[in-house]
C-alpha angles and dihedrals in degrees: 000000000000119000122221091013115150118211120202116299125146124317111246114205115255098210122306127343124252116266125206119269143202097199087047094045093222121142133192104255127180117220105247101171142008110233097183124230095069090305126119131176108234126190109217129209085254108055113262134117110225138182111240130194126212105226117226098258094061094044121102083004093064123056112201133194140184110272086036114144104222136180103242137202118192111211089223099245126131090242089090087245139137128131137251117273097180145346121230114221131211106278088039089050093059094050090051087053090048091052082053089239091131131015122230088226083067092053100051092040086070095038089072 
């Protein structure tokens, strides 16, 4: 058996969460649909579907659902892609509601 191994337990913030930016390019996405092989369909604040793609050190290590609100970069391609830099969770949701950065009429608008 593995010493020192940790197994699961809650995620502690390591210092403050990731905002949205517009010199960065990223946008606040919710998980829609799970599309299998490290791919998930995000809807985006502005409107658009995209493919995204779980990098390799969230995966495994992140565990992502449908109704999840995540940070997204879009490649730039015409393909609509781009991959997950982080995923909110719940306390962290509600601060970003409370900054006005997301509505909670969007979230449930996927939910269902």
């Amino acid at each position: 058996m593995a010493r020192g191994r940790k197994k699961g337990g809650k995620r502690e913030s390591k210092g403050e969460m990731p905002l949205p930016s517009e010199e960065e390019g990223t946008i606040l996405c919710v998980v829609t649909r799970n599309l299998g092989g490290g791919f998930l369909e995000v809807l985006c604040t502005d409107g658009n579907v995209y493919k995204a793609w779980i990098p390799g050190k969230m995966r495994r290590r992140v565990w992502m659902r449908e109704g999840d609100v995540v940070l997204f970069l879009p490649w730039g391609t015409s393909d609509n892609k781009g991959e997950i830099v982080y995923r909110y969770l719940r306390d962290e949701v509600r601060t970003l509601i409370e900054k006005g950065l997301i509505t909670e009429e969007f979230l449930e608008e996927v939910v269902e």
